[in-house]
C-alpha positions as CSV (number, residue, x, y, z in Angstrom):
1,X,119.2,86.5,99.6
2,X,116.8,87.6,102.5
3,X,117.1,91.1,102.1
4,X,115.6,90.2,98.2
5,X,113.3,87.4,99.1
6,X,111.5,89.6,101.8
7,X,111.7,93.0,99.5
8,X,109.6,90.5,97.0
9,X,107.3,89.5,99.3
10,X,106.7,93.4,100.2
11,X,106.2,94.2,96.4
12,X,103.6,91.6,95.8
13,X,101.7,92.1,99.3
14,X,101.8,95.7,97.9
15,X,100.4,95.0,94.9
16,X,98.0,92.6,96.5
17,X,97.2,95.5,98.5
18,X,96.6,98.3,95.2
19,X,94.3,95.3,93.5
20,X,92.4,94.9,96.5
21,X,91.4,98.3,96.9
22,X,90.7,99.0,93.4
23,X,88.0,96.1,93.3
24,X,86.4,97.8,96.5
25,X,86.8,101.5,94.8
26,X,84.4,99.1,91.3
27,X,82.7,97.7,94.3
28,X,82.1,101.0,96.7
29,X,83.1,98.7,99.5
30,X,83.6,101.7,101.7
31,X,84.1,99.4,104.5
32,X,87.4,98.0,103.5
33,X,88.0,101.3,102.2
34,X,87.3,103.2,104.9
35,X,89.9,100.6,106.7
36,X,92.3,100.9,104.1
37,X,92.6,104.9,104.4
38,X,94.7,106.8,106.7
39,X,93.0,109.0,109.1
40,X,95.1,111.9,107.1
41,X,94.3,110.1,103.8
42,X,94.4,112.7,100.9
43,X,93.6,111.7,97.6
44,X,94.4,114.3,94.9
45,X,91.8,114.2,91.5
46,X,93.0,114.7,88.0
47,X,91.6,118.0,87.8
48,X,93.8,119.2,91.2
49,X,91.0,119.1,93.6
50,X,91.8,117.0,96.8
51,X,89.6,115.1,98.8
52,X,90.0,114.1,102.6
53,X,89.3,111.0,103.8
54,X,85.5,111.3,104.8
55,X,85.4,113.6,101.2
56,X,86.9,110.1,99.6
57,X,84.0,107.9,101.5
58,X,81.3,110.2,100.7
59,X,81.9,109.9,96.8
60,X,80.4,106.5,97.4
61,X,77.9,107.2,100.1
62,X,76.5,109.8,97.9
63,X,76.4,107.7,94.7
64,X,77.5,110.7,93.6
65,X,80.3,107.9,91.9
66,X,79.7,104.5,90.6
67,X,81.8,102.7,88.9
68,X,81.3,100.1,85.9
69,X,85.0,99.3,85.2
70,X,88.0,100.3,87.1
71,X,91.6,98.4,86.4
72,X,95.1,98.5,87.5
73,X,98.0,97.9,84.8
74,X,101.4,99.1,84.3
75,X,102.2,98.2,88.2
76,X,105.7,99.6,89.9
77,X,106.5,99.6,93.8
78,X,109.3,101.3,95.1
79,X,110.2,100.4,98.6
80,X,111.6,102.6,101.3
81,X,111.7,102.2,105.2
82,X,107.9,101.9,105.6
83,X,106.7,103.6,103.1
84,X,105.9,102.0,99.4
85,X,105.2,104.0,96.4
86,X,103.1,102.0,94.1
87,X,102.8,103.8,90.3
88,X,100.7,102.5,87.7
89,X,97.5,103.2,85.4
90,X,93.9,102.9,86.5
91,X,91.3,102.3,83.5
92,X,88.0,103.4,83.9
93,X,84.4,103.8,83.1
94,X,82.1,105.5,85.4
95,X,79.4,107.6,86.3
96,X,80.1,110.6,87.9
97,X,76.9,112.5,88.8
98,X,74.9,111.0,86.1
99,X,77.9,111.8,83.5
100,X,79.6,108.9,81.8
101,X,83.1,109.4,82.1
102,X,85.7,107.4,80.6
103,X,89.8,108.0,81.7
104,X,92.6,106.7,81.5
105,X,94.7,107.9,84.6
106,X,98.3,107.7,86.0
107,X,98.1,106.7,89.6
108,X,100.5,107.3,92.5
109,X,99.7,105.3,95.4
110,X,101.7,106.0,98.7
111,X,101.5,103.1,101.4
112,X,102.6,103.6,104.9
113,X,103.3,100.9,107.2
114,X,101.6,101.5,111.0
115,X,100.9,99.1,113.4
116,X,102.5,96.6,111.3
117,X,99.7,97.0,108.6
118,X,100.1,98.4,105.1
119,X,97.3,101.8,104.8
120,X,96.7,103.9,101.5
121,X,98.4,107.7,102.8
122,X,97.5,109.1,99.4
123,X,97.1,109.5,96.7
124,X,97.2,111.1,92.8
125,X,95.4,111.2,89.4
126,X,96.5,112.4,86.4
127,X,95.0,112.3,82.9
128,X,97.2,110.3,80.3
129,X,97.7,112.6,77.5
130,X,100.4,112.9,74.5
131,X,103.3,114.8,75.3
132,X,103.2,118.1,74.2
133,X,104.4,119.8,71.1
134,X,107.7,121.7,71.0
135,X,108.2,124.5,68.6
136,X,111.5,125.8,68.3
137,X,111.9,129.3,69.5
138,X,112.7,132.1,67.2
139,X,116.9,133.1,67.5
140,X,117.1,136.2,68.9
């Protein structure tokens, strides 16, 4: 019963954890996360780019990005020995360099434990789209 009570608590401190830092990604709290972030932090877009930690940070800093909505839905953790894989959907409205962009994205959030504190190792975007068509092939 321990082994289920305490792999509980880790989802919803997990979860706790993903809300959290979504509200300072809407906020650009880069203090918390800047704290949040691994040192080796890489955060992969939904167009395939990937941005370091400082890259992350500076998206902010810049005001290259401000958001005016940002939600998490569709929340699953998956627990292994210090590491939690959080997926789910972020909703969003934003402004990326002066361009109003609205997305629906499929997140994959990777935690890592250290120093008995949860930190954001990385991460990924990907667009939500329909599944593709399928033609049949010709017989050969």
């Amino acid at each position: 019963m321990s082994y289920f009570m305490n792999r509980q608590q880790t989802e919803q401190e997990i979860i706790g954890l993903a809300v959290t830092w979504t509200a300072a990604e809407l906020r650009g709290d880069t203090a918390f996360i800047e704290k949040t972030l691994t040192d080796d932090f890489v955060g992969i877009g939904p167009l395939g780019f990937l941005l370091h930690k400082q890259q992350w940070l500076g998206r902010h800093q810049s005001g290259e990005l401000k958001y005016e909505t940002l939600d998490l839905d569709e929340v699953q953790v998956h627990l292994y020995s210090g590491v939690a894989i959080l997926t789910g959907r972020h909703v969003q409205n934003s402004l990326v360099r002066g361009q109003n962009v609205k997305a629906q994205l499929r997140t994959t959030l990777v935690f890592v434990q250290q120093q008995e504190a949860w930190q954001l190792a990385s991460l990924h975007y990907c667009s939500i789209g329909q599944p593709p068509t399928f033609t049949p092939s010709p017989q050969s």
